[in-house]
N, CA, C and O atoms as a DFTB+ gen file, in Angstrom:
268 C
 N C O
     1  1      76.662     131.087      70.279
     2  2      76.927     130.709      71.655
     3  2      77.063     129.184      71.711
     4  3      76.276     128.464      71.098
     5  1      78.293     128.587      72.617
     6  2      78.128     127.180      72.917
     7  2      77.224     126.636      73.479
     8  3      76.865     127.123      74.552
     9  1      76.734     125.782      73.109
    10  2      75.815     124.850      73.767
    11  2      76.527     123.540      74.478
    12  3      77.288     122.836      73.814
    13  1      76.261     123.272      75.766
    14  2      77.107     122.083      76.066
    15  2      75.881     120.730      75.596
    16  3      74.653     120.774      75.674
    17  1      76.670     119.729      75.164
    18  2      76.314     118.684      75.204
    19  2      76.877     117.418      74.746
    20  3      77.249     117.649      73.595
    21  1      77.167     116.072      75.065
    22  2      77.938     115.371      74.592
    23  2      78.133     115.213      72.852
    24  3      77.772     114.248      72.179
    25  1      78.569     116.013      72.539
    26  2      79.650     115.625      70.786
    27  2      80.333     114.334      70.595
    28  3      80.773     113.602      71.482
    29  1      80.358     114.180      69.526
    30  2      81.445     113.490      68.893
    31  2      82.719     113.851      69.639
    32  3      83.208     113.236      70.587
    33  1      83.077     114.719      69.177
    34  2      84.691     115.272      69.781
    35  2      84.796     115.048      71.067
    36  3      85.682     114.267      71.413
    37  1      84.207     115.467      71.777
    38  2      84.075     115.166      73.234
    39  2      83.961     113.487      73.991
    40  3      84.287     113.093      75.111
    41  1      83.563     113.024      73.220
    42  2      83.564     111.420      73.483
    43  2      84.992     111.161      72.752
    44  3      85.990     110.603      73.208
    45  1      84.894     111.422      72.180
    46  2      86.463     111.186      71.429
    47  2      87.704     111.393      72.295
    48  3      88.670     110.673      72.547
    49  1      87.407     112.415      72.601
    50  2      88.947     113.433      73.585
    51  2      88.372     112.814      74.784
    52  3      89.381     112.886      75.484
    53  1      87.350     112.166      75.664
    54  2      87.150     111.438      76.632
    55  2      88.193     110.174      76.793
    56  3      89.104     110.007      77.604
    57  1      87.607     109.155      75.467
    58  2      88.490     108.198      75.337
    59  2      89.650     108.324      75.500
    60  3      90.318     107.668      76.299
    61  1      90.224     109.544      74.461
    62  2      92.106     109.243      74.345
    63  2      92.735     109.990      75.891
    64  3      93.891     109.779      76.261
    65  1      91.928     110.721      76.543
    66  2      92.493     110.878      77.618
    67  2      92.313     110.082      78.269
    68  3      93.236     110.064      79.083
    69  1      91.302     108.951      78.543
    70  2      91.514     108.126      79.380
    71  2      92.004     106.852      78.706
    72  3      91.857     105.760      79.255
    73  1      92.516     106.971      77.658
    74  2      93.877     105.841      76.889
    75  2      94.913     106.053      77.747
    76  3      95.360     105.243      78.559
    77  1      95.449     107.674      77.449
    78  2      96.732     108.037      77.864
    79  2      96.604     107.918      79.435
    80  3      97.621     107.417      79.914
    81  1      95.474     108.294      80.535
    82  2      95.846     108.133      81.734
    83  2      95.762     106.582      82.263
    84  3      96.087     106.330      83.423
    85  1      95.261     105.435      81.268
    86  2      95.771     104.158      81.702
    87  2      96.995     103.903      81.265
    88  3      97.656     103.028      81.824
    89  1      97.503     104.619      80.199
    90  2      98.977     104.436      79.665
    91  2      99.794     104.834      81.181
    92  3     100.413     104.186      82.026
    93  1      99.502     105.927      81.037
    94  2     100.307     106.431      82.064
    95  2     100.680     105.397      83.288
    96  3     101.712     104.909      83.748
    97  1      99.664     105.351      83.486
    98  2      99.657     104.496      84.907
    99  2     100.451     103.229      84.651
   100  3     101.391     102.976      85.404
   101  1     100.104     102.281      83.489
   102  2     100.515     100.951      83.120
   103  2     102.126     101.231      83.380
   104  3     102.923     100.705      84.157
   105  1     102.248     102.161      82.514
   106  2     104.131     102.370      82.536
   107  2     104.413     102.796      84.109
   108  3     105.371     102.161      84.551
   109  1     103.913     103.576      84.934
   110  2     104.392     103.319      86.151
   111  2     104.288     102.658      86.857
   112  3     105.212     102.866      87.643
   113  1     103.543     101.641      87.285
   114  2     103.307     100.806      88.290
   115  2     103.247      99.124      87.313
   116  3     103.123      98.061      87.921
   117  1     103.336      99.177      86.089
   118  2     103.516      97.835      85.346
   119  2     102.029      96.753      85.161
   120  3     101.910      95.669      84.591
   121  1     100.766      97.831      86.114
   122  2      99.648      96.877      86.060
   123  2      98.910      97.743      85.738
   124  3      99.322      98.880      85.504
   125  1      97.470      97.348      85.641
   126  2      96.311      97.972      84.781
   127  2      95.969      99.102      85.988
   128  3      96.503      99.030      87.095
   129  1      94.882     100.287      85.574
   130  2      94.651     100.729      86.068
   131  2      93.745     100.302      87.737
   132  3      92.616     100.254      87.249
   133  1      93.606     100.112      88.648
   134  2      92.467      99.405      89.854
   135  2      90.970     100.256      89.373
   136  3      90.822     101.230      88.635
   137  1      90.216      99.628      89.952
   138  2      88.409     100.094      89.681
   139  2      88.162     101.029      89.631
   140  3      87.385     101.586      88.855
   141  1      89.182     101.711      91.014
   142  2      88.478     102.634      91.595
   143  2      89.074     103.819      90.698
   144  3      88.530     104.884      90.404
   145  1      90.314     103.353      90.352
   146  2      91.135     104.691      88.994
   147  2      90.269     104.790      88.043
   148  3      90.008     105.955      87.743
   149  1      89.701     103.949      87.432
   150  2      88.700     103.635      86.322
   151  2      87.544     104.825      86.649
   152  3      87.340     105.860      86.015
   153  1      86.939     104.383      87.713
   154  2      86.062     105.277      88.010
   155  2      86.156     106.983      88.541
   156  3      85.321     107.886      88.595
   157  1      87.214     106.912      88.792
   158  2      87.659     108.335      89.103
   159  2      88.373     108.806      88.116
   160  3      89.044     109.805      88.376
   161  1      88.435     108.286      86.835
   162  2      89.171     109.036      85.550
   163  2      88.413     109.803      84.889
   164  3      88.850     110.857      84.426
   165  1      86.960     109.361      84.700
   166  2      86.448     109.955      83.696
   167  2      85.720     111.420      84.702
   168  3      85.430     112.502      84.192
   169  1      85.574     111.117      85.992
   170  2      84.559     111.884      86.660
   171  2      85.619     113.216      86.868
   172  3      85.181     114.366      86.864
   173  1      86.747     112.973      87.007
   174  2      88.242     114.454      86.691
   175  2      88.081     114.866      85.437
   176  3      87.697     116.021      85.255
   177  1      88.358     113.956      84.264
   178  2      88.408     114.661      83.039
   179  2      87.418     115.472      82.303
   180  3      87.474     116.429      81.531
   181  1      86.002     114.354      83.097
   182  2      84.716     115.541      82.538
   183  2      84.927     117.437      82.610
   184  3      85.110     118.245      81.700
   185  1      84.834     117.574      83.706
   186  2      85.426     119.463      84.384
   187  2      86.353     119.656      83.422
   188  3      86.175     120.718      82.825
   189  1      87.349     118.973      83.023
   190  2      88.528     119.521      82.370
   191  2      88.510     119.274      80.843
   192  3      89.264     119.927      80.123
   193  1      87.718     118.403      80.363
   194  2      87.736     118.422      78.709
   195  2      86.159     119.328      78.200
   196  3      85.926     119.808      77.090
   197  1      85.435     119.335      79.192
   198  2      84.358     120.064      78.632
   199  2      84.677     121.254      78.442
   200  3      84.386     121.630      77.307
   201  1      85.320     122.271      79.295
   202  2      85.767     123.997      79.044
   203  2      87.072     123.747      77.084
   204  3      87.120     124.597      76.195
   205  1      87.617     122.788      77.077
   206  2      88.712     122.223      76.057
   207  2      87.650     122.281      74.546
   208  3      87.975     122.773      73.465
   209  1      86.413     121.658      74.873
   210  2      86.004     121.352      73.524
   211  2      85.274     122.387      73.526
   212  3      85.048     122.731      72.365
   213  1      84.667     123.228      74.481
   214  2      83.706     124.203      74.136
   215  2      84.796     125.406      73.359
   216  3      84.230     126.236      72.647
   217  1      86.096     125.484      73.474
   218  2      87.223     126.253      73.270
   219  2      87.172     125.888      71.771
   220  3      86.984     126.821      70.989
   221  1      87.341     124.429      71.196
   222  2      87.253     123.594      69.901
   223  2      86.415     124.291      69.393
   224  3      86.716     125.117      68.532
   225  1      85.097     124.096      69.848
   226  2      84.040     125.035      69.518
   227  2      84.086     126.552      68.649
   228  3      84.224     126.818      67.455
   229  1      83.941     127.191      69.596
   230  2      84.337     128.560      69.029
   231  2      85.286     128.605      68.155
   232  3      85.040     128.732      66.956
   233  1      86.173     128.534      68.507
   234  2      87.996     128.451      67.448
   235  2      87.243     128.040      66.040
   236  3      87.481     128.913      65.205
   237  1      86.251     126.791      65.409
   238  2      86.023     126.348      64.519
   239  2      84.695     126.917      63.805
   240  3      84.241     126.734      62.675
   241  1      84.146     127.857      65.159
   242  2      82.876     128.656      64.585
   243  2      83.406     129.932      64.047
   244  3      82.824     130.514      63.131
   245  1      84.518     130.395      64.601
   246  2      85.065     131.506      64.009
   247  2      86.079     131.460      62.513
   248  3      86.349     132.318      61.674
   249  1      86.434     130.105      62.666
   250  2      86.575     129.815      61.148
   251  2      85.771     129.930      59.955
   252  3      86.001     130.408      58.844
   253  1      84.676     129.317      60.519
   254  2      83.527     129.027      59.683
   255  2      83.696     127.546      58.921
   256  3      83.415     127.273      57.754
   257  1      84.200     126.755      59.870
   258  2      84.174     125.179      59.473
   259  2      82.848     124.604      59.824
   260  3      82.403     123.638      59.204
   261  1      82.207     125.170      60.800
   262  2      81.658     124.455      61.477
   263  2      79.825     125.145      61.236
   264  3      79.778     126.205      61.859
   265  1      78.431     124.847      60.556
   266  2      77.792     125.497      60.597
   267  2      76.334     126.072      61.367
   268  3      75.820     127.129      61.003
């Protein structure tokens, strides 16, 4: 059974999604992300990368990579 708790992977896939959603932004509007994007990036992606890695999870327990 998964256990949630902050991983490696999960800090990892935190970061590069919030690389790519300041990318994102930089290329549309030509300036950095504002504070308040900053702060409302990670508090969206949490809900949405935690169900992602617990998925990582399993997929790699059913391999048997992972022990």
């Amino acid at each position: 059974m998964f256990r949630p708790q902050f991983s490696t992977a999960l800090i990892v896939m935190w970061f590069a999604a919030g690389a790519v959603f300041g990318g994102i932004w930089y290329l549309a509007t030509g300036h950095l992300p504002p504070l308040w994007a900053r702060i409302a990036a990670p508090i969206v992606l949490f809900p949405v990368l935690t169900p992602l890695e617990a998925a990582l999870a399993r997929r790699d327990k059913r391999r048997g990579t992972v022990s």
